[in-house]
C-alpha positions in Angstrom: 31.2 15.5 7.4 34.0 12.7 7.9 33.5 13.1 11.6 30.2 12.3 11.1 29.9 9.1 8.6 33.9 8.1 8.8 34.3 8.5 5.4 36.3 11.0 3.4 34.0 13.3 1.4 34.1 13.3 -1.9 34.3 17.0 -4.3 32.5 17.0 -7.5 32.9 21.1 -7.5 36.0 23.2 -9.0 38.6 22.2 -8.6 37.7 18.6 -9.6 38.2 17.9 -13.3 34.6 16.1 -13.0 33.3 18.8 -13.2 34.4 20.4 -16.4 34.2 17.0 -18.4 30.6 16.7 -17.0 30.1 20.5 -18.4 31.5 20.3 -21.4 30.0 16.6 -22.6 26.5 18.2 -22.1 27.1 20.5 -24.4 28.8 18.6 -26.6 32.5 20.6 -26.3 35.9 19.0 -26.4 38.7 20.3 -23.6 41.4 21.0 -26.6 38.6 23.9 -28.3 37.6 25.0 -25.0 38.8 27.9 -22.4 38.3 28.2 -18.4 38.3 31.8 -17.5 38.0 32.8 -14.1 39.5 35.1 -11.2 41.0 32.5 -9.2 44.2 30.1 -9.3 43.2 27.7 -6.7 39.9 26.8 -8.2 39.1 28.2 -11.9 43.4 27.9 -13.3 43.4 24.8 -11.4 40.5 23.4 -12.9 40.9 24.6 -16.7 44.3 23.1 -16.4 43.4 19.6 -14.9 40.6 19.0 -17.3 43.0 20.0 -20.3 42.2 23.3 -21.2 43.4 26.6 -21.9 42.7 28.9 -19.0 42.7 32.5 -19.0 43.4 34.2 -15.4 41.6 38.0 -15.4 43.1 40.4 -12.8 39.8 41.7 -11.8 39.3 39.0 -9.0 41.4 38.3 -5.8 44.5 37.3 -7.4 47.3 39.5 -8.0 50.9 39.0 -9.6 52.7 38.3 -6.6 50.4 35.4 -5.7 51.0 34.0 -9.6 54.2 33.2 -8.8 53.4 31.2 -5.6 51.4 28.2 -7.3 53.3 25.4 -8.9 51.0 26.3 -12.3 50.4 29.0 -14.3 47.7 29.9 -16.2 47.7 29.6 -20.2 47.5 33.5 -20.3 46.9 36.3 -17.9 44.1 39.2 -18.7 43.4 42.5 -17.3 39.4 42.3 -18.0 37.2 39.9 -19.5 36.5 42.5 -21.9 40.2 41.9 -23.0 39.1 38.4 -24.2 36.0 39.8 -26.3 37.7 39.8 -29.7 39.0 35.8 -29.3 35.3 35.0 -28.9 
């Protein structure tokens, strides 16, 4: 895409924070009583954590322990399952 117009393209998708605000104004949420839960740090911790939430990282995606420990953030909390997160609900 730069190689074609000369101009740096622009992400509104995770990781961007955009994103999340955009989501959560329409339906009418706020960042501190919100939660991003996903499988991934690069894209859901990252985003849950730059748009000011609490982010919940479940081990039943791509992401394992020893790869934790190799981002310069952690998640708020680290799950097994989703269905470990069905009583907080």
């Amino acid at each position: 895409m730069t190689k074609a117009t000369g101009k740096q393209p622009y992400f509104a998708g995770k990781p961007n924070p955009l994103m999340m605000r955009t989501g959560l104004n329409a339906i009418g949420a706020h960042s501190e009583t919100s939660a991003m839960i996903g499988d991934r740090m690069d894209t859901d911790v990252l985003a849950g954590l730059e748009a000011g939430m609490q982010t919940f990282l479940v081990r039943t995606g791509l992401t394992s322990d020893a790869d934790i420990a190799k981002y310069p953030f952690t998640p708020s909390h680290v799950v097994d399952s989703i269905a470990d997160l069905v009583d907080l609900v």
